[in-house]
C-alpha positions as CSV (number, residue, x, y, z in Angstrom):
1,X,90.6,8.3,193.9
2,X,93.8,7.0,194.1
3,X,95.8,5.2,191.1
4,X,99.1,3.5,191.4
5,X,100.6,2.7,188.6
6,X,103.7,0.0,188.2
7,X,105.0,1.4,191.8
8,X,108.6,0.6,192.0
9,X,111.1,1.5,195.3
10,X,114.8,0.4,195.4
11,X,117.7,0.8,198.3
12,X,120.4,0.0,196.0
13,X,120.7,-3.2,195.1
14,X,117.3,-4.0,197.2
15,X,113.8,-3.8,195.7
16,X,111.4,-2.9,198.5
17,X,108.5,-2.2,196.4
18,X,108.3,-4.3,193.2
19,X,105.8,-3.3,190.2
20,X,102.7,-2.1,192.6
21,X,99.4,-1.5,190.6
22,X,96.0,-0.5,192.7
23,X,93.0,1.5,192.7
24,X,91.3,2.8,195.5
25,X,88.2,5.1,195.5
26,X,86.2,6.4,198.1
27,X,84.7,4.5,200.8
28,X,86.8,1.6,200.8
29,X,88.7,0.8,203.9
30,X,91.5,-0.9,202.5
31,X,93.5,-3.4,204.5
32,X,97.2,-3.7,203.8
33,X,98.9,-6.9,204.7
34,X,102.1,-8.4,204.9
35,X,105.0,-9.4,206.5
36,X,107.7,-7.6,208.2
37,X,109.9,-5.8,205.4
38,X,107.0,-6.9,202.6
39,X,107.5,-3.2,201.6
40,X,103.8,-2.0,203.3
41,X,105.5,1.3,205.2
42,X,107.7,2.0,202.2
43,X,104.6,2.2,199.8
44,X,102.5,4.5,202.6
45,X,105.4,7.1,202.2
46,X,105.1,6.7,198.7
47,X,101.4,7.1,198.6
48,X,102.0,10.6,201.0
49,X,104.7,12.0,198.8
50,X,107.1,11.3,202.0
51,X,109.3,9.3,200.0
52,X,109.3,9.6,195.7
53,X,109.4,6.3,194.0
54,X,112.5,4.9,192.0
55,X,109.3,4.7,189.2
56,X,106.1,4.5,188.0
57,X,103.5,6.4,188.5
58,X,100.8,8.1,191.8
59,X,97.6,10.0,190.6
60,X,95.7,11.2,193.5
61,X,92.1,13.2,192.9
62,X,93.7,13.0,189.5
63,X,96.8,14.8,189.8
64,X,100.1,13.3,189.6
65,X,102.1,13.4,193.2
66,X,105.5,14.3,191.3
67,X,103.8,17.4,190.7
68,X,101.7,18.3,192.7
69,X,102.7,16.9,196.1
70,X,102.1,19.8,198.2
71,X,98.0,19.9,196.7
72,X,97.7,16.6,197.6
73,X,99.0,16.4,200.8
74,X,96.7,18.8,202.1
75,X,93.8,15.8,201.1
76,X,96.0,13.5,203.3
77,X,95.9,12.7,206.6
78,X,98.7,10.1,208.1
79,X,100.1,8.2,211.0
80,X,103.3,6.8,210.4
81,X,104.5,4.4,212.5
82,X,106.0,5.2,215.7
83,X,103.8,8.3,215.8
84,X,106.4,10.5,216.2
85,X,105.7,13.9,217.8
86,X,107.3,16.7,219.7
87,X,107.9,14.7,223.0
88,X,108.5,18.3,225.5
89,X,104.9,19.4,224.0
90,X,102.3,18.7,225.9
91,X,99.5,17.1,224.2
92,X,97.0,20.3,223.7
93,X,100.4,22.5,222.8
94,X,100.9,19.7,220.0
95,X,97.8,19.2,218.2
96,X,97.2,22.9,218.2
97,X,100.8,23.5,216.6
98,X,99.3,20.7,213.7
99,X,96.4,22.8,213.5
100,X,98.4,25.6,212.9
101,X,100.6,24.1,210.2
102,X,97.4,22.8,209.0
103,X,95.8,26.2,207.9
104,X,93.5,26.1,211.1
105,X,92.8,29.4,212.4
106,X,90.0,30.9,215.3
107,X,86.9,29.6,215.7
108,X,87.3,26.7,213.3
109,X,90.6,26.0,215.2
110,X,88.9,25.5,218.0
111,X,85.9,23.8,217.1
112,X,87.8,21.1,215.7
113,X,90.3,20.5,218.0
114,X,87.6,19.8,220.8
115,X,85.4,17.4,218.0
116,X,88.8,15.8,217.6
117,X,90.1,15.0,221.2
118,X,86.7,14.2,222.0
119,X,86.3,11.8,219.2
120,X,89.9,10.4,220.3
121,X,89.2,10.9,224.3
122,X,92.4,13.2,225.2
123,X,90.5,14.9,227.8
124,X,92.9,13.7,231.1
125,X,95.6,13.8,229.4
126,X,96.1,16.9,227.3
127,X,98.1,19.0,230.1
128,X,100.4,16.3,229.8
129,X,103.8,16.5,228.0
130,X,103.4,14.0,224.8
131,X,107.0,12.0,226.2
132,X,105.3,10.9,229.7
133,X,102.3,9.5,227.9
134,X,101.7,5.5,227.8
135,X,102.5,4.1,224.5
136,X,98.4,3.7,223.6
137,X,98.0,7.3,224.6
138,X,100.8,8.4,221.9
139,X,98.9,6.1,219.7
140,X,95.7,8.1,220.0
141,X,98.0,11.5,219.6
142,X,98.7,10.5,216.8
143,X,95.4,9.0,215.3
144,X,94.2,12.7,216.7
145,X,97.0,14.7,214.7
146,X,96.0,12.7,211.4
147,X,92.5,13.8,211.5
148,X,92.6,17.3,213.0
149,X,92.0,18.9,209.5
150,X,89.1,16.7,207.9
151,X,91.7,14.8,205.4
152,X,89.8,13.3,202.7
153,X,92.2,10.4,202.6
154,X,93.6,8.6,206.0
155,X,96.4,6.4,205.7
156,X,96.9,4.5,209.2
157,X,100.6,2.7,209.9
158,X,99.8,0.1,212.5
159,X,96.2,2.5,214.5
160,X,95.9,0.1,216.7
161,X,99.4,-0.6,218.1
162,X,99.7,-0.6,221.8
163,X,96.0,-0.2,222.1
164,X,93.8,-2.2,224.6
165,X,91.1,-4.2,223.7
166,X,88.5,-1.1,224.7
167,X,90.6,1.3,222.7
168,X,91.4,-0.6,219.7
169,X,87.3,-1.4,219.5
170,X,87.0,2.8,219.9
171,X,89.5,3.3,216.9
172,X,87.8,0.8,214.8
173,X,84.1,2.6,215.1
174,X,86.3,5.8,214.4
175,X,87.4,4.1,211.5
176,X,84.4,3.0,210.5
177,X,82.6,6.2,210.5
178,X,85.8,8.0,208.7
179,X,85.5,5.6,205.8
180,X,81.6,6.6,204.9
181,X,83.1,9.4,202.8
182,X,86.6,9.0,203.0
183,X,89.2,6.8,201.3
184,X,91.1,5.2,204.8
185,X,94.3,2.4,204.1
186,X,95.3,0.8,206.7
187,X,98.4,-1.1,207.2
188,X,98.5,-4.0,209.8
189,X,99.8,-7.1,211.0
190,X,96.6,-8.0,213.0
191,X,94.6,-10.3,210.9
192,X,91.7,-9.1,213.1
193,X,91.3,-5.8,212.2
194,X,90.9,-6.5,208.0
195,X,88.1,-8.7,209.2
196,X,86.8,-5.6,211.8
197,X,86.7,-2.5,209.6
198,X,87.9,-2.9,206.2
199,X,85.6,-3.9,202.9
200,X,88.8,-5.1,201.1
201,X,92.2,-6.6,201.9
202,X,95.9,-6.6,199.9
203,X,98.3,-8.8,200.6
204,X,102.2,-8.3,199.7
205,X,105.0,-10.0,200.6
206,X,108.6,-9.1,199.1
207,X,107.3,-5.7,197.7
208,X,105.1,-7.7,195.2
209,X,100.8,-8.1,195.1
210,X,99.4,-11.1,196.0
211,X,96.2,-10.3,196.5
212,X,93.5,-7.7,196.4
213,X,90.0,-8.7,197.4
214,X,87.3,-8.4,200.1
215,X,88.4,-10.0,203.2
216,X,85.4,-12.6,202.5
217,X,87.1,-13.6,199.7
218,X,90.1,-14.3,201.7
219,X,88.5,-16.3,203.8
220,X,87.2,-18.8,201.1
221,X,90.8,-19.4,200.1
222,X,91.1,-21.0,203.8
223,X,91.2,-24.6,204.0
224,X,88.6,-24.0,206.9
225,X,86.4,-22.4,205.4
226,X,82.6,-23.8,206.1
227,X,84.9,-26.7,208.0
228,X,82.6,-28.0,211.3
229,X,84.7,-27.8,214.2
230,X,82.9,-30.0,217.4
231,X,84.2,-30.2,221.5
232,X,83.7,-33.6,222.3
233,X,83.0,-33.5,225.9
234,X,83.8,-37.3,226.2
235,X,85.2,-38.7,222.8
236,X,83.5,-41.7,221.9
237,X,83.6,-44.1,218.0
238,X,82.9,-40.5,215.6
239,X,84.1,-42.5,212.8
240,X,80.6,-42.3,211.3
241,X,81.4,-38.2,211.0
242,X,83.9,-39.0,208.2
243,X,81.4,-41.0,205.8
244,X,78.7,-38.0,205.9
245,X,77.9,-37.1,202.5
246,X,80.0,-33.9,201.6
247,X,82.9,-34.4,204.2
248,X,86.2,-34.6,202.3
249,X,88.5,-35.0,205.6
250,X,88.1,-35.3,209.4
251,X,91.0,-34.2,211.9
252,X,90.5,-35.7,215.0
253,X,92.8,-34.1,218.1
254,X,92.4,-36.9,221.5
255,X,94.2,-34.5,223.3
256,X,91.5,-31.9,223.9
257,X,88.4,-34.1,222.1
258,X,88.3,-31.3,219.2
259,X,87.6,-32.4,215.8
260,X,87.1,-30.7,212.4
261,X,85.5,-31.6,209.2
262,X,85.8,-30.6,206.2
263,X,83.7,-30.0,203.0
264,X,84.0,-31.1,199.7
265,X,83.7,-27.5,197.5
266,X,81.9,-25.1,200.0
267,X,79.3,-27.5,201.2
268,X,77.0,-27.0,204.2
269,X,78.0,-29.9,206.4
270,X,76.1,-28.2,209.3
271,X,72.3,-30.0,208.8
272,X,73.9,-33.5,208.5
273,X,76.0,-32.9,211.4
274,X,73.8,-31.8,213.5
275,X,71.1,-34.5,212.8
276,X,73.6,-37.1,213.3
277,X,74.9,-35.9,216.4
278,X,71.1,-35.8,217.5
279,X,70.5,-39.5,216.5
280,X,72.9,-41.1,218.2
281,X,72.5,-39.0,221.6
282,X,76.8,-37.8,221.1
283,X,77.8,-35.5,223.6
284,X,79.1,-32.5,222.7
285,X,79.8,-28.9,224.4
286,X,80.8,-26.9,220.8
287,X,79.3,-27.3,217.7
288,X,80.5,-24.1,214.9
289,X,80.9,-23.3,211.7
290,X,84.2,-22.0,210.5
291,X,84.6,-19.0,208.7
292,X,87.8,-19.8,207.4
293,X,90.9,-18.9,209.4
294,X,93.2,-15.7,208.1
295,X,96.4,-16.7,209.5
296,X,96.6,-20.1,207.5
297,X,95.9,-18.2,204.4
298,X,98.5,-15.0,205.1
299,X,101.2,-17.7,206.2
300,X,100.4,-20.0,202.8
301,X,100.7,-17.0,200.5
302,X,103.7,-15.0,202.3
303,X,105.3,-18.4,202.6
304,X,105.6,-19.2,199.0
305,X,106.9,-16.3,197.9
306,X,109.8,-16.5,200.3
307,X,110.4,-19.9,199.7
């Protein structure tokens, strides 16, 4: 388990990380969100005894990092961001140097080094000096140096940047299968991704907590959440759509013939919609229900605490 206790990080006069309080325990894939400079890198060093906090407190497997860093960093696996490496290695010559530094030695060495670029796919390019590599390939170094001892904690600065849609769906199921016995935090700016792998999401925004739920429950704080959203193919009186019973509001966009309704509470507007679309013979190419859209909610919250 990790415990964070009233985390605090100042650059003189600056406060990067402000009062921080969490629990995670194993098997949660924790998303962390926020803004550029909302103090999410600054509390990953914290977390892997990189940087020490101005105060308050990290317990890890219940031992305090101020104490006994080098013990718990052993448990940790990380990718910072940037994944930095030896650039004139080439990729095999580095991940077998972090083996070494690791305590890997012979057999087991080897063993896990080929589960590990397997499980990453290095194959074509571990002759290759780390420097010539594409930026998603250095991603994947890195992702591949992180695991390469069996860590029971991963954090993950930004796993998917510079990834392609086939890769970043690869390091997700990675993810995913890490996190059945492992505590894994990712930080990220892709809304996408909390929604993809992780079972809970934190949001912070000027080094303070804002919130610290299941992505599901983020959702529900969207405005569009359970909201209807219909393609028109040929946009004709809807006005009857607005006096359903449960719709609170209607936007209505001529441009593109999209329009959107929305609930009263968390209703299920999709029965009466649909039947009076049948009745009246409307044409129309989409018909969905919204799951509520992250980016309103992120913006809302990160917005008023920079107002």
């Amino acid at each position: 388990m990790i415990s964070v206790t009233n985390l605090v990080k100042t650059f003189g006069n600056f406060k990067a990380v402000d009062s921080l309080s969490f629990e995670v325990r194993a098997g949660d894939v924790v998303g962390f969100l926020g803004p550029n400079g909302a103090g999410k890198s600054t509390t990953m060093k914290m977390l892997t005894g990189f940087l020490p906090p101005t105060s308050g407190e990290i317990r890890i497997s219940d031992m305090a990092m101020d104490q006994s860093s080098k013990t718990i960093q052993k448990q940790i696996g990380y990718l910072p961001e940037g994944a930095p490496a030896y650039g004139d290695m080439t990729v095999s010559e580095f991940l077998s140097f972090i083996a070494d530094i690791r305590g890997l030695r012979g057999q087991k060495k080897k063993d896990r080094m080929h589960e590990v670029i397997a499980q990453v796919q290095l194959d074509e390019v571990l002759r290759r000096p780390v420097e010539n590599l594409s930026k998603g390939f250095k991603r994947r170094v890195g992702l591949a140096q992180a695991i390469i001892h069996d860590p029971d904690i991963l954090i993950l600065d930004e796993p998917t940047d510079g990834l392609d849609p086939n890769q970043k769906h690869q390091v997700r199921e990675l993810i995913k299968n890490f996190s059945k016995d492992k505590i894994v935090i990712i930080s990220t700016h892709i809304l996408e991704e909390v929604t993809a792998v992780c079972n809970r999401a934190m949001i912070i925004a000027a080094g303070k907590m804002l919130f610290d739920a299941s992505p599901a429950d983020l959702q529900k704080k969207s405005r569009y959440y359970q909201a209807i959203s219909l393609h028109f193919t040929q946009l004709t009186d809807i006005s009857g759509l607005a006096e359903l019973p449960g719709v609170e509001d209607m936007e209505v966009d001529r441009h593109n013939g999209r329009v959107t309704l929305f609930p009263e509470g968390q209703q299920d507007l999709m029965p009466a919609v649909s039947a009076y679309i049948r009745d009246r013979g409307l044409q129309v190419d989409t018909l969905y229900q919204e799951q509520g859209r992250l980016d309103d909610v992120f913006r809302q919250m990160t917005e008023e605490v920079n107002a």
